[in-house]
PQR file of N, CA, C, O and H, with PARSE charges and radii, in Angstrom:
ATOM      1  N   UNK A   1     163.215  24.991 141.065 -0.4000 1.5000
ATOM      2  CA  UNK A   1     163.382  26.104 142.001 -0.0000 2.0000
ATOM      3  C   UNK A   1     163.868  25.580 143.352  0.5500 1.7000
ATOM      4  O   UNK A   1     164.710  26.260 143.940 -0.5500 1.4000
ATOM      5  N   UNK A   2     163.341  24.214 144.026 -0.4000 1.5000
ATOM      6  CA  UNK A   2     163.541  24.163 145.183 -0.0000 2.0000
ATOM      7  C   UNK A   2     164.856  23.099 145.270  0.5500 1.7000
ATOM      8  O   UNK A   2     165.522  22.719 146.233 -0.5500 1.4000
ATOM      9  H   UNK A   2     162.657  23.662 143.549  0.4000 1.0000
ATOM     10  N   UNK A   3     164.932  22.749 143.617 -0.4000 1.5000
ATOM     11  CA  UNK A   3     166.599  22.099 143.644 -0.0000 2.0000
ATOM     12  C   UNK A   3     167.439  22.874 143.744  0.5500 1.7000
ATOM     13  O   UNK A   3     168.332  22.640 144.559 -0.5500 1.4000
ATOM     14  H   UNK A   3     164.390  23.058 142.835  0.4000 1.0000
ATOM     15  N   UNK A   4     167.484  24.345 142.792 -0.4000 1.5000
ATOM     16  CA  UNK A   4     168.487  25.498 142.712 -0.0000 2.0000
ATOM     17  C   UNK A   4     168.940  26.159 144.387  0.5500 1.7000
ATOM     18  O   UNK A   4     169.985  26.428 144.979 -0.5500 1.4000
ATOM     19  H   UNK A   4     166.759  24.535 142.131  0.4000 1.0000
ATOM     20  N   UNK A   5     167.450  26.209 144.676 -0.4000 1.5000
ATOM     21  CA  UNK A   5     167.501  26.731 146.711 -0.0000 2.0000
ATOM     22  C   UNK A   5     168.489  25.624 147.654  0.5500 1.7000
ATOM     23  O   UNK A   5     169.358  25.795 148.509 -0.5500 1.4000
ATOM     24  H   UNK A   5     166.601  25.991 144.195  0.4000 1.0000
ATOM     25  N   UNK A   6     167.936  24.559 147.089 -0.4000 1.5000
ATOM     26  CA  UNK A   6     169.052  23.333 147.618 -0.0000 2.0000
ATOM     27  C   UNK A   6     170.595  23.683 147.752  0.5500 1.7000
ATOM     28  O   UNK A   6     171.419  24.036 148.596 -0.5500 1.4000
ATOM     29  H   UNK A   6     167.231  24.421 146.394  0.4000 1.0000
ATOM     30  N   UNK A   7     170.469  23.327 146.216 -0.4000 1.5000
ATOM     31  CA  UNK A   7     172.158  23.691 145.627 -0.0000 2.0000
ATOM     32  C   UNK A   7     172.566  25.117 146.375  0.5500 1.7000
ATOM     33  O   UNK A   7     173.578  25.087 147.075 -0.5500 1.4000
ATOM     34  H   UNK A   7     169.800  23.041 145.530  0.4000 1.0000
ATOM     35  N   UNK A   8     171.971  26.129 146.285 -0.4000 1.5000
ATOM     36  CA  UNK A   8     172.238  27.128 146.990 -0.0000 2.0000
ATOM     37  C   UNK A   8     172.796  27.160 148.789  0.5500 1.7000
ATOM     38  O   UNK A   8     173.775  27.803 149.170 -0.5500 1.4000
ATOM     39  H   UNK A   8     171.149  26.154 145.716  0.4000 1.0000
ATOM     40  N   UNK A   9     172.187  26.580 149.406 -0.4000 1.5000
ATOM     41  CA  UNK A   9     172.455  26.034 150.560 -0.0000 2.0000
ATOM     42  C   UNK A   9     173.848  24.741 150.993  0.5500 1.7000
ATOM     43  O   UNK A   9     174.557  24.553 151.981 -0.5500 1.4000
ATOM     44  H   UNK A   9     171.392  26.058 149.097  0.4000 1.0000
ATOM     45  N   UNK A  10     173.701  24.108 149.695 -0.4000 1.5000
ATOM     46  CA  UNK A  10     174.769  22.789 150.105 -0.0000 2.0000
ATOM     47  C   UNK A  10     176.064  23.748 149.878  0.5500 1.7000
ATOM     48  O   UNK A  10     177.049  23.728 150.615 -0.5500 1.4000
ATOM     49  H   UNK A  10     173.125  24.260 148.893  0.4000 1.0000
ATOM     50  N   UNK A  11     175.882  24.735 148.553 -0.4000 1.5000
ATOM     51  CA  UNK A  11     177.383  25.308 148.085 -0.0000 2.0000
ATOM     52  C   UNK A  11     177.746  26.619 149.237  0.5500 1.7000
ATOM     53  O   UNK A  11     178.809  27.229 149.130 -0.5500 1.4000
ATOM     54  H   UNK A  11     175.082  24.751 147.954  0.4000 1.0000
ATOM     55  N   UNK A  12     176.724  26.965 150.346 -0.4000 1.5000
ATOM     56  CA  UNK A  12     177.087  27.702 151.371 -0.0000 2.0000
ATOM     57  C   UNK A  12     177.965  26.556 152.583  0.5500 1.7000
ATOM     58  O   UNK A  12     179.002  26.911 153.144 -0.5500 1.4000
ATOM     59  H   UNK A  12     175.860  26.469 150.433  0.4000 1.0000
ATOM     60  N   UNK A  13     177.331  25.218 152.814 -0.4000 1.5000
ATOM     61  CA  UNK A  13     178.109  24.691 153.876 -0.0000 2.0000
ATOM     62  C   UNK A  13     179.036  24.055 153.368  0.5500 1.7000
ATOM     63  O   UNK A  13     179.898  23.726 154.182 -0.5500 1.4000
ATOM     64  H   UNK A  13     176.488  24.929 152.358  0.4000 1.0000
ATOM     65  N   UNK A  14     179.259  23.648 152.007 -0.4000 1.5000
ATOM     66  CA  UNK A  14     180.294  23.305 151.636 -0.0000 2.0000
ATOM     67  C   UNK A  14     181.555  24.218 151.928  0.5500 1.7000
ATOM     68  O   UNK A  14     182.544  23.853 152.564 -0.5500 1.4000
ATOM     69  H   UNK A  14     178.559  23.915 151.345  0.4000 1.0000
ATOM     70  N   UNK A  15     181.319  25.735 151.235 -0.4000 1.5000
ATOM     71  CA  UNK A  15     182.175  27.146 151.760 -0.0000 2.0000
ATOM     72  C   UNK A  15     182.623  26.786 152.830  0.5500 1.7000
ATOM     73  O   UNK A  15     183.731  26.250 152.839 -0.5500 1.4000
ATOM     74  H   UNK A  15     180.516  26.032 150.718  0.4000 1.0000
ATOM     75  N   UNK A  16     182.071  26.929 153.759 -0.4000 1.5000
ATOM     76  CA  UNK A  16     181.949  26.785 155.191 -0.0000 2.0000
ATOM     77  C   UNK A  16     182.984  26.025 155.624  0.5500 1.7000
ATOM     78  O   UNK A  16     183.800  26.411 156.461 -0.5500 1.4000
ATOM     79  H   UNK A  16     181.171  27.364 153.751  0.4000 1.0000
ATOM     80  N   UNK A  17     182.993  24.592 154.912 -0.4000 1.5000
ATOM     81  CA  UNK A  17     183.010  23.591 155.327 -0.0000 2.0000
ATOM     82  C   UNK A  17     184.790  23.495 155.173  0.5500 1.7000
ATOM     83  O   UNK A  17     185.582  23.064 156.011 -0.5500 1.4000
ATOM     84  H   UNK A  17     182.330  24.279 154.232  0.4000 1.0000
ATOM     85  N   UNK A  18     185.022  23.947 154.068 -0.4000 1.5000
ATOM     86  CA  UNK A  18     186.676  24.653 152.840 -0.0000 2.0000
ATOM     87  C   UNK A  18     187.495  25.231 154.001  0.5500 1.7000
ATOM     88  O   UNK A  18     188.595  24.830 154.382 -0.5500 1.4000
ATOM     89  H   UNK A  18     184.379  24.297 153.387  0.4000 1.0000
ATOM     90  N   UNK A  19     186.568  26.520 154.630 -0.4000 1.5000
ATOM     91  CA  UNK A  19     186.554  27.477 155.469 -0.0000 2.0000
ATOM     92  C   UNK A  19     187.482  27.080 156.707  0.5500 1.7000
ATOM     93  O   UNK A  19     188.584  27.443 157.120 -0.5500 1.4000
ATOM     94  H   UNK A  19     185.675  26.845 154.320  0.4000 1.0000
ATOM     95  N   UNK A  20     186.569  26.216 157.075 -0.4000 1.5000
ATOM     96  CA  UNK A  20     186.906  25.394 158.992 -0.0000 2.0000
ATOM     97  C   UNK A  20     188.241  25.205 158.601  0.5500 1.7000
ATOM     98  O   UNK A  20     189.205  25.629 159.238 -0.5500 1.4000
ATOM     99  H   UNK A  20     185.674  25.921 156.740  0.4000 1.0000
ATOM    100  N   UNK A  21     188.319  24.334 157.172 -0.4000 1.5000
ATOM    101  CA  UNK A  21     189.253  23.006 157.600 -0.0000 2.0000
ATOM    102  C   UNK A  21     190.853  24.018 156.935  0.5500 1.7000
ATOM    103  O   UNK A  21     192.038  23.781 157.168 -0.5500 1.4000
ATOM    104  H   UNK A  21     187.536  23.989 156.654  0.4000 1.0000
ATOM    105  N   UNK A  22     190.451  24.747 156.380 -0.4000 1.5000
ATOM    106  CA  UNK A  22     191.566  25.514 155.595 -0.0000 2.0000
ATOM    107  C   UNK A  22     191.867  26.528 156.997  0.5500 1.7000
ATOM    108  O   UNK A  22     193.053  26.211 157.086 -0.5500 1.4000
ATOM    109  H   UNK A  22     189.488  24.940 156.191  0.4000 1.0000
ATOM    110  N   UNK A  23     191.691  27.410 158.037 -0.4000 1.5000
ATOM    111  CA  UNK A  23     191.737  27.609 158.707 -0.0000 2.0000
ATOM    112  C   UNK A  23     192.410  26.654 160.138  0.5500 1.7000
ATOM    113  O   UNK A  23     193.162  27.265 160.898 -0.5500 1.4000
ATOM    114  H   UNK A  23     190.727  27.667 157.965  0.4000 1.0000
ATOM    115  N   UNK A  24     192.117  25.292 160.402 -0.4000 1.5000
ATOM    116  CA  UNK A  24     192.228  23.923 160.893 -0.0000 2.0000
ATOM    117  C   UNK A  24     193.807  24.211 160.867  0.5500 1.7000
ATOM    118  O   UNK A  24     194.565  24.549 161.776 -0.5500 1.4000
ATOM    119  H   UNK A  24     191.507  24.796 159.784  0.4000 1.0000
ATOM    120  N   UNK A  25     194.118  23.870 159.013 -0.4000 1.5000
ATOM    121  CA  UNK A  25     194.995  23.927 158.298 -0.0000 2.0000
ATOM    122  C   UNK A  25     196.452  24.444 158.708  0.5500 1.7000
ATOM    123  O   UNK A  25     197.545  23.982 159.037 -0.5500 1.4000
ATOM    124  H   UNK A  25     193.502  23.596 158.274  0.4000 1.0000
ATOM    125  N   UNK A  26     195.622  26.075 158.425 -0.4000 1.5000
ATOM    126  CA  UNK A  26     196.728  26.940 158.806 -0.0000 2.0000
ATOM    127  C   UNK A  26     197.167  27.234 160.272  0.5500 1.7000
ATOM    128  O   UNK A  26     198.247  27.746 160.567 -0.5500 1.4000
ATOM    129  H   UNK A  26     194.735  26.451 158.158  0.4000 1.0000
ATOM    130  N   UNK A  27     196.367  26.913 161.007 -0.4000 1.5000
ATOM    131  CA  UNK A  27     196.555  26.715 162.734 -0.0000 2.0000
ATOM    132  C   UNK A  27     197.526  25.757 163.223  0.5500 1.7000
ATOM    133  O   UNK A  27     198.233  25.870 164.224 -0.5500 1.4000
ATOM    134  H   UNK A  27     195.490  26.497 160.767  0.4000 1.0000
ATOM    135  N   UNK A  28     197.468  24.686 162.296 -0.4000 1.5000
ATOM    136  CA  UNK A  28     198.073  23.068 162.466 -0.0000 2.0000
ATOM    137  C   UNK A  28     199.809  23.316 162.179  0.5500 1.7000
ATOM    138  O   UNK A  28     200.774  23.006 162.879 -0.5500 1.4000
ATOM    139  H   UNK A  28     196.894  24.594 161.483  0.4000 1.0000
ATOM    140  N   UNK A  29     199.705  24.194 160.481 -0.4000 1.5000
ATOM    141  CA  UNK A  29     200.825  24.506 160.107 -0.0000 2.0000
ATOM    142  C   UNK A  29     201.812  25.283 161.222  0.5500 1.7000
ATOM    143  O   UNK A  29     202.944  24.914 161.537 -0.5500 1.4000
ATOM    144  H   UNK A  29     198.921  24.446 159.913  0.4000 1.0000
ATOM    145  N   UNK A  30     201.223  26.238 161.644 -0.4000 1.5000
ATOM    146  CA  UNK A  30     201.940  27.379 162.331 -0.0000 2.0000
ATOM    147  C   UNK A  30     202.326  26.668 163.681  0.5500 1.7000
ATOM    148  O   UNK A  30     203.324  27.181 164.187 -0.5500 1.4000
ATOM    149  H   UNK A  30     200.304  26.538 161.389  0.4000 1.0000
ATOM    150  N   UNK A  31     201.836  25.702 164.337 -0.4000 1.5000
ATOM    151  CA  UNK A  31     202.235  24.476 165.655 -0.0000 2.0000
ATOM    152  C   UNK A  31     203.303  24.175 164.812  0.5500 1.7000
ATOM    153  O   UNK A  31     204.291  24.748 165.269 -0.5500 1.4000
ATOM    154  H   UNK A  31     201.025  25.285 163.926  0.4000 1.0000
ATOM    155  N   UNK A  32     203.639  23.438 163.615 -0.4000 1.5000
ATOM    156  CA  UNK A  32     204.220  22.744 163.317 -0.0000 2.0000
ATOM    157  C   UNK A  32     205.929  23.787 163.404  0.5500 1.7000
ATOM    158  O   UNK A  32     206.835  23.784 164.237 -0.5500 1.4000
ATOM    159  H   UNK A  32     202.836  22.972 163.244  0.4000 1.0000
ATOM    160  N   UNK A  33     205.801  24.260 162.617 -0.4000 1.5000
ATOM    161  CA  UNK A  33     206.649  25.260 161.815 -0.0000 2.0000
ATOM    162  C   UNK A  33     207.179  26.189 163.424  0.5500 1.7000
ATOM    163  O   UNK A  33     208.365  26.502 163.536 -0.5500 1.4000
ATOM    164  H   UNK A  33     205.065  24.262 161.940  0.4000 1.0000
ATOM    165  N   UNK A  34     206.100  26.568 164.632 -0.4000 1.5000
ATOM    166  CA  UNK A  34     206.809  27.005 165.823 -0.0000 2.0000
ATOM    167  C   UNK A  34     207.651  25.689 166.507  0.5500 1.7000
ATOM    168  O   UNK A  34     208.767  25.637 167.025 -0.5500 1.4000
ATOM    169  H   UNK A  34     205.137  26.314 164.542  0.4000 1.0000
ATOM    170  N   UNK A  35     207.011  25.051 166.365 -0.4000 1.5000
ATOM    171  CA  UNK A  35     208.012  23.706 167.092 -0.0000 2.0000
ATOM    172  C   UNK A  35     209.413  23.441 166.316  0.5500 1.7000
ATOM    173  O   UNK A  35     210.499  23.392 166.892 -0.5500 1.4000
ATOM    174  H   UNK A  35     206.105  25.093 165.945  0.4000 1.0000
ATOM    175  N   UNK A  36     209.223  23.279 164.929 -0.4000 1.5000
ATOM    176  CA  UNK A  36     210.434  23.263 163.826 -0.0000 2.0000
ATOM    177  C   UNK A  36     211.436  24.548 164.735  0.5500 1.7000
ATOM    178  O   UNK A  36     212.624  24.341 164.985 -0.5500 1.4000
ATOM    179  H   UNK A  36     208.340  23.319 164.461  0.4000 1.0000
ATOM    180  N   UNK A  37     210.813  25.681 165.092 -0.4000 1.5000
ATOM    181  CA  UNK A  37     212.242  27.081 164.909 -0.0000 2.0000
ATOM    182  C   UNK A  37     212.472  26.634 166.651  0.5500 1.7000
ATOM    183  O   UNK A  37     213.572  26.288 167.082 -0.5500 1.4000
ATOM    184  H   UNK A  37     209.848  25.849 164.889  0.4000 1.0000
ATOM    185  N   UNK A  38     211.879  26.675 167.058 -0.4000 1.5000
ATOM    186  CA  UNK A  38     212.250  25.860 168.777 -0.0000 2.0000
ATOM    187  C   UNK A  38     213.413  24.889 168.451  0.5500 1.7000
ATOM    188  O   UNK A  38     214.584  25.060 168.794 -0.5500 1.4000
ATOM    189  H   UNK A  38     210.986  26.956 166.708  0.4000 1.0000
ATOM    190  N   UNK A  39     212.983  23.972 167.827 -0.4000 1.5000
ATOM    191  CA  UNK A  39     213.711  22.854 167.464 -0.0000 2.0000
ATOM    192  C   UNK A  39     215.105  23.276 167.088  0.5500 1.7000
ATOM    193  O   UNK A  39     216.134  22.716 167.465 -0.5500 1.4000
ATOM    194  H   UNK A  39     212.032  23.834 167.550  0.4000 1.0000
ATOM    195  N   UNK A  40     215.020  24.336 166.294 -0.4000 1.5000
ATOM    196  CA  UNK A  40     216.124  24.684 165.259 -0.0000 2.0000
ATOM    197  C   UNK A  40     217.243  25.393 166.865  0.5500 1.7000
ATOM    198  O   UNK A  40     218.155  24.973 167.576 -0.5500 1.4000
ATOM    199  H   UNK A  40     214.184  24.790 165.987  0.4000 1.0000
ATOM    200  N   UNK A  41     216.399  26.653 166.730 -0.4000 1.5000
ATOM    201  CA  UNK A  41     216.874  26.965 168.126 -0.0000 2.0000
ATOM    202  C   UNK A  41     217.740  26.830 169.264  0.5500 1.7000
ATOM    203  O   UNK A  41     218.656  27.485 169.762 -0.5500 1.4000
ATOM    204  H   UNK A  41     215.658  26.994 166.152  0.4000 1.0000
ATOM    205  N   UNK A  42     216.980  25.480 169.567 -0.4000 1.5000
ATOM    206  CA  UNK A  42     218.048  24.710 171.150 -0.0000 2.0000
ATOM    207  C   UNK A  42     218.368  24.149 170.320  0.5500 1.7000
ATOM    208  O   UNK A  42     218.295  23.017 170.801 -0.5500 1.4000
ATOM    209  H   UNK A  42     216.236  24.949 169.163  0.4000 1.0000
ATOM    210  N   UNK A  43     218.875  23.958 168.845 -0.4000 1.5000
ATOM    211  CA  UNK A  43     220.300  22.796 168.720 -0.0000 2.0000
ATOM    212  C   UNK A  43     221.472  24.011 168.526  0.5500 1.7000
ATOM    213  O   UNK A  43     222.658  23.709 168.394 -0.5500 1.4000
ATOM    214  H   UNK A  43     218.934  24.877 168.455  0.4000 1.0000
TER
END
């Protein structure tokens, strides 16, 4: 029971954890990809 409650808890900050970095992710991408059409842009 108090392994399952465990597991229950690790597979919430793990979520979490998917969450941040996939978010991180897509924040990182969209810098990238605005600098790329800038780039594209002034040439």
């Amino acid at each position: 029971m108090d392994g399952n409650g465990g597991f229950r808890t690790h597979h919430k900050y793990l979520i979490a954890a998917i969450g941040v970095i996939a978010a991180l992710a897509f924040l990182y991408n969209l810098g990238i990809f605005d600098v790329w059409s800038v780039d594209q842009a002034a040439k």
